[in-house]
PDB file of N, CA, C and O in Angstrom:
ATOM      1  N   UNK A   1       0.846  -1.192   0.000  1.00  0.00           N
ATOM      2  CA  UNK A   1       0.000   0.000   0.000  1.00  0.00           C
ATOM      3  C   UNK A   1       0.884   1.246   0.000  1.00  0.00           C
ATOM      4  O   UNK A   1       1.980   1.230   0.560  1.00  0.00           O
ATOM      5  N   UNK A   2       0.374   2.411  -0.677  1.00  0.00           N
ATOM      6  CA  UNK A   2       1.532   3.633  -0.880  1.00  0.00           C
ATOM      7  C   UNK A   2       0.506   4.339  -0.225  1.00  0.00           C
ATOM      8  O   UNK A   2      -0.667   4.071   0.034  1.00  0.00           O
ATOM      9  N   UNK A   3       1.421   5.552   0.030  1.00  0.00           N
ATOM     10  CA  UNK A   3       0.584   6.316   1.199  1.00  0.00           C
ATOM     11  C   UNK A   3      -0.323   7.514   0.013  1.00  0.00           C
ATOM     12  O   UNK A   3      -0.994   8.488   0.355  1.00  0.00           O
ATOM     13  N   UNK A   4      -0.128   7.166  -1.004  1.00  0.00           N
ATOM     14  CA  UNK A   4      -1.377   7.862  -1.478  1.00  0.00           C
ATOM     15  C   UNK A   4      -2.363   7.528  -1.705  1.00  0.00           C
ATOM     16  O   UNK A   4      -3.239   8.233  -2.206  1.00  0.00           O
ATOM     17  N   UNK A   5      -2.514   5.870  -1.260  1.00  0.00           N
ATOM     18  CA  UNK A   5      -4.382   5.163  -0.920  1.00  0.00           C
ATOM     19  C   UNK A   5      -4.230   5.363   0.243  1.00  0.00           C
ATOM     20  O   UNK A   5      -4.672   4.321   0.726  1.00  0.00           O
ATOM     21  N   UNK A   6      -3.755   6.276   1.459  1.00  0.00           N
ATOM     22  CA  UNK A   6      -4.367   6.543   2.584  1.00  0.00           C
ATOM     23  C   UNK A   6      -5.031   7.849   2.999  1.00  0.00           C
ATOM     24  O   UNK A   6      -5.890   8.211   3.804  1.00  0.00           O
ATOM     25  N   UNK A   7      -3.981   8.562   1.779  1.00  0.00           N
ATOM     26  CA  UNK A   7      -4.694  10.170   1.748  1.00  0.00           C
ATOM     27  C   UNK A   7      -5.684  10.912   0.600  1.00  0.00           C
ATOM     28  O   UNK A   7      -5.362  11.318  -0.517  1.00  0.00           O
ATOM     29  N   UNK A   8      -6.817  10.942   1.171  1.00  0.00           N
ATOM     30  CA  UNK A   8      -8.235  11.654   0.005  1.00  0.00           C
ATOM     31  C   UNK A   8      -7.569  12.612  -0.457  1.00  0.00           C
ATOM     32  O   UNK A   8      -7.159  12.487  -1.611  1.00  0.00           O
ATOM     33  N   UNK A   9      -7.320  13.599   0.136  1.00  0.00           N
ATOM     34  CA  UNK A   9      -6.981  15.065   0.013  1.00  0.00           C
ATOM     35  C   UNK A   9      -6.427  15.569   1.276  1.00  0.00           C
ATOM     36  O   UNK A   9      -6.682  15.165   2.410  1.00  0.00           O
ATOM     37  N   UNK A  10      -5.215  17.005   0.728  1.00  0.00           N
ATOM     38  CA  UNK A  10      -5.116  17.691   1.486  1.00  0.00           C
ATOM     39  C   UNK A  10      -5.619  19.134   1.199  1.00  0.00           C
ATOM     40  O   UNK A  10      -6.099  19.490   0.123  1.00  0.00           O
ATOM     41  N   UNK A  11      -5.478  19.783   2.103  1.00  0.00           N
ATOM     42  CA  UNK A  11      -6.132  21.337   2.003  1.00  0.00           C
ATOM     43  C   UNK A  11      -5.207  21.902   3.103  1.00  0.00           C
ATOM     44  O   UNK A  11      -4.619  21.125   3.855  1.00  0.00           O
ATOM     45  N   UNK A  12      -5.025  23.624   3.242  1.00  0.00           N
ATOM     46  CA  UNK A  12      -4.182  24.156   4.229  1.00  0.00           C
ATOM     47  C   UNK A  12      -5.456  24.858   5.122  1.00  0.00           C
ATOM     48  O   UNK A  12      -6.507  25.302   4.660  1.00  0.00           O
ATOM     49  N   UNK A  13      -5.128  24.824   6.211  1.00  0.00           N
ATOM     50  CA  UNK A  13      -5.488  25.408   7.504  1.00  0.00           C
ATOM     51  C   UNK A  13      -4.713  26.355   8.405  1.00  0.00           C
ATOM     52  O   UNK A  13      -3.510  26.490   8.184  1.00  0.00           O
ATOM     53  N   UNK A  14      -5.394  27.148   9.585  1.00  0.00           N
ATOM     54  CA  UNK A  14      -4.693  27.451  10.141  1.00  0.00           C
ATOM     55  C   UNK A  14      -4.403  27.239  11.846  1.00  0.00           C
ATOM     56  O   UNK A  14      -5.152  26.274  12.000  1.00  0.00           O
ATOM     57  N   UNK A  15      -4.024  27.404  12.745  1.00  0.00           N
ATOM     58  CA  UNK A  15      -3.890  27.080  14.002  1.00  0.00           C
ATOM     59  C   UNK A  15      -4.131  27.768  14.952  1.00  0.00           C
ATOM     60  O   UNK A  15      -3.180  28.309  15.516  1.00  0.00           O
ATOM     61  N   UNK A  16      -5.254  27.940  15.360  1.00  0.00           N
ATOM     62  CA  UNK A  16      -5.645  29.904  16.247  1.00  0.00           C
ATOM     63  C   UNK A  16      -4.791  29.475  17.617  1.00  0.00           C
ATOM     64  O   UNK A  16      -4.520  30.319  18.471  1.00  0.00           O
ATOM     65  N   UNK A  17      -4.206  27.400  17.797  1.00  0.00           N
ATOM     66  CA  UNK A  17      -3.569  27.624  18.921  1.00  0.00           C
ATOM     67  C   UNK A  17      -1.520  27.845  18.648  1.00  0.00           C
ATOM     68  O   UNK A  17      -0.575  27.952  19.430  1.00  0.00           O
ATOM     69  N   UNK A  18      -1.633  27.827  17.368  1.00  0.00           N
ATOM     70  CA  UNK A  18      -0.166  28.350  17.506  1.00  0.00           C
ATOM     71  C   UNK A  18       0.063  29.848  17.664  1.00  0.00           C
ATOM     72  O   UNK A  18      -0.602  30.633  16.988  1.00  0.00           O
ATOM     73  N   UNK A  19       0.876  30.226  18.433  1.00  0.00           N
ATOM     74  CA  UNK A  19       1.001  31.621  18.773  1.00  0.00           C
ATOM     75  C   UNK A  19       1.824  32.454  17.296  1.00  0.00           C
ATOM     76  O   UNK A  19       2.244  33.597  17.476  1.00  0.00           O
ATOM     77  N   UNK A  20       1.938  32.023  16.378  1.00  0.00           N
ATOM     78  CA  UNK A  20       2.537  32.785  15.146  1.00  0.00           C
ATOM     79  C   UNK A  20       1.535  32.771  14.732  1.00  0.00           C
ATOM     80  O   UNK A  20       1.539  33.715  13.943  1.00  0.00           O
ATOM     81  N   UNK A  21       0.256  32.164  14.697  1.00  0.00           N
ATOM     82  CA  UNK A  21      -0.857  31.826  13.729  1.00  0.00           C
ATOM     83  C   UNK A  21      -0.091  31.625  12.457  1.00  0.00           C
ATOM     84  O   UNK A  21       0.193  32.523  11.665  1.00  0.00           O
ATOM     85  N   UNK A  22       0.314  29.956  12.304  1.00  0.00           N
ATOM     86  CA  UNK A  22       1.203  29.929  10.960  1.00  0.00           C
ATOM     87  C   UNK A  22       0.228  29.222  10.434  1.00  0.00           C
ATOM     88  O   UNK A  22      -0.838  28.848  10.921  1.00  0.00           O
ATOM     89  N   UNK A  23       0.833  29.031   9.075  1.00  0.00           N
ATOM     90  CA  UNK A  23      -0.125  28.086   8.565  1.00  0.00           C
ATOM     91  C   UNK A  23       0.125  26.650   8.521  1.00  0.00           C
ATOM     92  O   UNK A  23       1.243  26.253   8.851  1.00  0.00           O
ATOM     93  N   UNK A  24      -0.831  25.765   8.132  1.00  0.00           N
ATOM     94  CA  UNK A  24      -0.409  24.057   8.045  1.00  0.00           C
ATOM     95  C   UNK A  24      -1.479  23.598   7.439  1.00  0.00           C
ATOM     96  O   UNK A  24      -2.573  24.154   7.334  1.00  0.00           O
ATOM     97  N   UNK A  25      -1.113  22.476   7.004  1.00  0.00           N
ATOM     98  CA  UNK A  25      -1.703  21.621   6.110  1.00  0.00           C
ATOM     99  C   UNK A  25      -2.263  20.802   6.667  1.00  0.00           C
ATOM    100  O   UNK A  25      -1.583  20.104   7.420  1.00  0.00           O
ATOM    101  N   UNK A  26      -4.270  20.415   6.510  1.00  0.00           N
ATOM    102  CA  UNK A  26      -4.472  19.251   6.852  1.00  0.00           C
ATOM    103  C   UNK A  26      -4.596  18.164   5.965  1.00  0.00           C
ATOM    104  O   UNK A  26      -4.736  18.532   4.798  1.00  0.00           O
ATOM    105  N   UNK A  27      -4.588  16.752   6.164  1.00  0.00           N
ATOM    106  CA  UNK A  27      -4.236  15.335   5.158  1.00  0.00           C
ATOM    107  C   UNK A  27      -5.304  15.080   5.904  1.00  0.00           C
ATOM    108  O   UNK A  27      -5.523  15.444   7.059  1.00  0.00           O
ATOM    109  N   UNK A  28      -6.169  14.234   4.965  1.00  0.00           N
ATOM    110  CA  UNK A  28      -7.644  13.914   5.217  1.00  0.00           C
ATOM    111  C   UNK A  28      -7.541  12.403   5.196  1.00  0.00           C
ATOM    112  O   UNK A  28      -8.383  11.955   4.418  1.00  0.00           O
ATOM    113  N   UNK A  29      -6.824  11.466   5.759  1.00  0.00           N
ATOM    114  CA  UNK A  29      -6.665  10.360   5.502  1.00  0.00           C
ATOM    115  C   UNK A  29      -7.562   8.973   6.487  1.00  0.00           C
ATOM    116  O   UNK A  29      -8.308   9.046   7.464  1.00  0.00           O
ATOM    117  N   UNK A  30      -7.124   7.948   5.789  1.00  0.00           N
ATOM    118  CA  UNK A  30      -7.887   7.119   5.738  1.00  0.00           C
ATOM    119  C   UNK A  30      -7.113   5.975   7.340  1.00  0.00           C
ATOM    120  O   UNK A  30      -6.067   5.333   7.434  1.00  0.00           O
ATOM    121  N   UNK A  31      -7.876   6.130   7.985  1.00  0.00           N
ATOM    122  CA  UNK A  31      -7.704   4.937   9.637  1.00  0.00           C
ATOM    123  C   UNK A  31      -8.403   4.353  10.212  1.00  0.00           C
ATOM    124  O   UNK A  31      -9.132   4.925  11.023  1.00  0.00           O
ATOM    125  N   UNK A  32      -8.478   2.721   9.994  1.00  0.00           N
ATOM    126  CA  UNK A  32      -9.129   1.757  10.383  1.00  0.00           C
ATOM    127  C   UNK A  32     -10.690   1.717  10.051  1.00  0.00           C
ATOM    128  O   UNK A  32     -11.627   1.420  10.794  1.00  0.00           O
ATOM    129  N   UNK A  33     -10.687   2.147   8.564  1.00  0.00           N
ATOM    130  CA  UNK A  33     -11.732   2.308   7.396  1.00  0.00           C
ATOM    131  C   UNK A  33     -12.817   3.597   7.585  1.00  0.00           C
ATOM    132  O   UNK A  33     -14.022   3.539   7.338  1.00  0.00           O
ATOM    133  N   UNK A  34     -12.040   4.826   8.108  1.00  0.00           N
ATOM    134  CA  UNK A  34     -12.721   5.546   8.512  1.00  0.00           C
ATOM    135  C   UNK A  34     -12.077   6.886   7.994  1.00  0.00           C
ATOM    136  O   UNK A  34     -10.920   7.158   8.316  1.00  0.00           O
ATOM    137  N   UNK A  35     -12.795   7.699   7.218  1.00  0.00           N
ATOM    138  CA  UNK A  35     -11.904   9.097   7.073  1.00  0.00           C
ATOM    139  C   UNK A  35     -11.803  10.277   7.604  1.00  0.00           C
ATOM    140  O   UNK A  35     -12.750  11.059   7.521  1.00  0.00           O
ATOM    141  N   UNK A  36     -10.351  10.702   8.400  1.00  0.00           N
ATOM    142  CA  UNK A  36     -10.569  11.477   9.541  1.00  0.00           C
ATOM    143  C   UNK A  36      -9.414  12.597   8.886  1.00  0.00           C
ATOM    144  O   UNK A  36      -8.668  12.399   7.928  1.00  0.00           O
ATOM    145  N   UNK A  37      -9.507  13.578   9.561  1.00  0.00           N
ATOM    146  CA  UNK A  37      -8.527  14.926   9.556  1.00  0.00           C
ATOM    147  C   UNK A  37      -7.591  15.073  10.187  1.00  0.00           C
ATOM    148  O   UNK A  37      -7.728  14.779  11.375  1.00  0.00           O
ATOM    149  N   UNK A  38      -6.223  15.579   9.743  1.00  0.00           N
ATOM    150  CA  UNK A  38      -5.265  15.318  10.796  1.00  0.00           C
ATOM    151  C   UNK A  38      -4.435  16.831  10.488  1.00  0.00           C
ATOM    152  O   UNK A  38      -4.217  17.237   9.347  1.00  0.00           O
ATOM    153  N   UNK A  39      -4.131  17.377  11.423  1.00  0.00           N
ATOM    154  CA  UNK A  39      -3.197  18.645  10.991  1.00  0.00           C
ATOM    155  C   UNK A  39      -1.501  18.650  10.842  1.00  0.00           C
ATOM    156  O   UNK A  39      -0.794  18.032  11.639  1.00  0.00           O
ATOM    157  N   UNK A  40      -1.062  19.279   9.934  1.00  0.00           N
ATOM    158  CA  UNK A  40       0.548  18.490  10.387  1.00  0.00           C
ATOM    159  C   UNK A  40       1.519  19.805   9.558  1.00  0.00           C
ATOM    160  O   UNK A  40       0.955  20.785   9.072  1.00  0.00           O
ATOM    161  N   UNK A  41       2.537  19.676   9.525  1.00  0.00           N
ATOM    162  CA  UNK A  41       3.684  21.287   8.935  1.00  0.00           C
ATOM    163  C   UNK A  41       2.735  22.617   9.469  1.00  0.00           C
ATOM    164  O   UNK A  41       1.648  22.901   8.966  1.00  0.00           O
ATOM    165  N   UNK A  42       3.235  23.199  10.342  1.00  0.00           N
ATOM    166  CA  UNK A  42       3.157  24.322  10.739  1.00  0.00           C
ATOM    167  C   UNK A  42       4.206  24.987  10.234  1.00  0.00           C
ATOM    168  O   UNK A  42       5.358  24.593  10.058  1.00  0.00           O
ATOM    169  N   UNK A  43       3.589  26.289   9.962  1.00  0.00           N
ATOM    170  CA  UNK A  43       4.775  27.288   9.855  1.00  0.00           C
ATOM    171  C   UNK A  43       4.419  28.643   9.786  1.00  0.00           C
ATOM    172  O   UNK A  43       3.216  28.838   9.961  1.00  0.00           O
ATOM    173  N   UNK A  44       5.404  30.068   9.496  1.00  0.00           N
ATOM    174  CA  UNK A  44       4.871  31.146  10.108  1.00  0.00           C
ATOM    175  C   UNK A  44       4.483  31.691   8.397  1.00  0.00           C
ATOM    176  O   UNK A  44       4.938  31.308   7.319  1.00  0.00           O
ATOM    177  N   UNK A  45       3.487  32.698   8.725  1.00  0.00           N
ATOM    178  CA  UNK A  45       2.821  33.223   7.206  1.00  0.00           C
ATOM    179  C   UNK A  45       1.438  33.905   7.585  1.00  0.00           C
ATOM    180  O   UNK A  45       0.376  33.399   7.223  1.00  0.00           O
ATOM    181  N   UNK A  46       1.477  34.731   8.110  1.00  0.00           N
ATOM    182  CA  UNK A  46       0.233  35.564   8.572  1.00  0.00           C
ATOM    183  C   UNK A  46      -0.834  36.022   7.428  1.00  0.00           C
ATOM    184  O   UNK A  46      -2.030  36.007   7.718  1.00  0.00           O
ATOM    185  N   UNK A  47      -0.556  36.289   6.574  1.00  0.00           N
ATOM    186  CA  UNK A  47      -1.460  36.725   5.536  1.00  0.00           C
ATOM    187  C   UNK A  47      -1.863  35.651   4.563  1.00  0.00           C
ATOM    188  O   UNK A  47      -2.990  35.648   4.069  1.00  0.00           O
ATOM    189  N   UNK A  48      -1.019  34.797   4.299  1.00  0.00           N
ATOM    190  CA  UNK A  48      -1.346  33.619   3.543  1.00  0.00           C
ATOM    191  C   UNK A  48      -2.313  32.895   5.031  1.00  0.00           C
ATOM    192  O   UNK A  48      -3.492  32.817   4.684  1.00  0.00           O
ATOM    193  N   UNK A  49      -2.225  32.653   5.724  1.00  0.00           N
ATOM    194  CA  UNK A  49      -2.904  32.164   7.040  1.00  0.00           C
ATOM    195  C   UNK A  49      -4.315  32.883   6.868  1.00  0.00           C
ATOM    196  O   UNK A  49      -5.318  32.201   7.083  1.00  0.00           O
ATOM    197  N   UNK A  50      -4.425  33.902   6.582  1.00  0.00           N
ATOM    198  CA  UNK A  50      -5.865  34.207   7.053  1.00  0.00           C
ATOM    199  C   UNK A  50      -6.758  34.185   5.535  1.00  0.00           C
ATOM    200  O   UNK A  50      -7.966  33.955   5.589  1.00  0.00           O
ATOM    201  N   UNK A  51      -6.179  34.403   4.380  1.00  0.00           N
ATOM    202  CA  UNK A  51      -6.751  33.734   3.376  1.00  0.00           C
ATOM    203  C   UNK A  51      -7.351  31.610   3.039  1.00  0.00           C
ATOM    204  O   UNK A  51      -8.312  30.988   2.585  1.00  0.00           O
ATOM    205  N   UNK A  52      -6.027  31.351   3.629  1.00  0.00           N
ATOM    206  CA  UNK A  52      -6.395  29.766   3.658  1.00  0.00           C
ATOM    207  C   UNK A  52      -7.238  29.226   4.813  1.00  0.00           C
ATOM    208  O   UNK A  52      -7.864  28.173   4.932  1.00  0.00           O
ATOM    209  N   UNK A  53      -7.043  30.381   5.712  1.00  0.00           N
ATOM    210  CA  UNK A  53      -8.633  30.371   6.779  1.00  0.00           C
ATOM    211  C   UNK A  53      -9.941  30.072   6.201  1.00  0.00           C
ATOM    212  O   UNK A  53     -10.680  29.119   6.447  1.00  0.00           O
ATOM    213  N   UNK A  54     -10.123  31.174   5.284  1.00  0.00           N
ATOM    214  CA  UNK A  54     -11.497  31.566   4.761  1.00  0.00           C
ATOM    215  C   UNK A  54     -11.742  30.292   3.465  1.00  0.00           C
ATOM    216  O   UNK A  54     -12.905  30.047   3.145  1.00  0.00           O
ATOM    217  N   UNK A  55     -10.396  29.402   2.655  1.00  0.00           N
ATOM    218  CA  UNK A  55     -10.692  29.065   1.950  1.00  0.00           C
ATOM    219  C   UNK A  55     -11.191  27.700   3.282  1.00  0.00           C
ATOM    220  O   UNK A  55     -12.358  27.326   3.169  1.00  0.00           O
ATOM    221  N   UNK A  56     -10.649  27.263   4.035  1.00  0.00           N
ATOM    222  CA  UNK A  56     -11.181  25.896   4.704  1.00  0.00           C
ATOM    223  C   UNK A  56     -12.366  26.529   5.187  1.00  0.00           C
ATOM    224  O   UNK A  56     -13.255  25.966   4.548  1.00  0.00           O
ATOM    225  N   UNK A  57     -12.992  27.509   6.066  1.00  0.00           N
ATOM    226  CA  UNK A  57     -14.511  27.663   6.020  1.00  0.00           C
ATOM    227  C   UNK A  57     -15.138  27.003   4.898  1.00  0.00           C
ATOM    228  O   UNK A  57     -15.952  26.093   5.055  1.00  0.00           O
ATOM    229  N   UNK A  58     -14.759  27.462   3.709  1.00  0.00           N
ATOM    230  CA  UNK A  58     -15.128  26.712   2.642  1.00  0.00           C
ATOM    231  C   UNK A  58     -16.098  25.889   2.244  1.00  0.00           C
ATOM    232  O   UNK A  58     -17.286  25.786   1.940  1.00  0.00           O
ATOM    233  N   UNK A  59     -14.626  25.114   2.437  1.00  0.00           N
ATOM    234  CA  UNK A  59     -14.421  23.720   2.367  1.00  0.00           C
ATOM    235  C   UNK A  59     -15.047  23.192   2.968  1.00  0.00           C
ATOM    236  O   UNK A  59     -15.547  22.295   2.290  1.00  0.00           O
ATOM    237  N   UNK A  60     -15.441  23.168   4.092  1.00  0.00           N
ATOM    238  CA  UNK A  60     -16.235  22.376   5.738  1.00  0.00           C
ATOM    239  C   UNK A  60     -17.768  22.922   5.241  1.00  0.00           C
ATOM    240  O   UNK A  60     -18.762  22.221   5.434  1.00  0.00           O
ATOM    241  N   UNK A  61     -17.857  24.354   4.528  1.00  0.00           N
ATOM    242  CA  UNK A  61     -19.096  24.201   4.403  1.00  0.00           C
ATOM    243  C   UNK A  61     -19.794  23.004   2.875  1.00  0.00           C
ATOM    244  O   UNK A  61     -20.919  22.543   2.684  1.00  0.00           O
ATOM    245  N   UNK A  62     -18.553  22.880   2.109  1.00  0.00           N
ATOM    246  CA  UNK A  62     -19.207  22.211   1.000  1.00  0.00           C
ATOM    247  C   UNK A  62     -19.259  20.668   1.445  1.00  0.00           C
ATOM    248  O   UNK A  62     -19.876  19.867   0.742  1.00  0.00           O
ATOM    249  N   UNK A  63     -18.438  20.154   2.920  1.00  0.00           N
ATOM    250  CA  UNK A  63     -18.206  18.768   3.010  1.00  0.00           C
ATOM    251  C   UNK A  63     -19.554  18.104   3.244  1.00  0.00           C
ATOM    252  O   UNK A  63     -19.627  16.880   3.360  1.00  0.00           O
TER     253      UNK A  63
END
């Protein structure tokens, strides 16, 4: 199995608990036949952060 039959999609997010408010990427992957969200690479980017905010509102609203 390659780890790209474990991951649907990713999309970027942001972290209101990291104190840079950086941004990171969540991987929407697949565990014990169930598809769950996982957050992972943080990093600092304030303005790109609050755009990829508004795009995951989005997103959660089209899921």
């Amino acid at each position: 199995m390659k780890i790209g039959d474990l991951v649907r999609r990713v999309y970027p997010t942001c972290s209101k608990d990291n104190p840079e408010n950086g941004l990171g990427v969540v991987l929407e992957i697949l565990f014990n036949d169930y598809w769950g969200d996982t957050a992972v690479v943080w990093w600092d980017n304030e303005t790109q952060c609050e755009y990829e905010q508004r795009h995951l509102e989005i997103v959660n609203e089209n899921r």
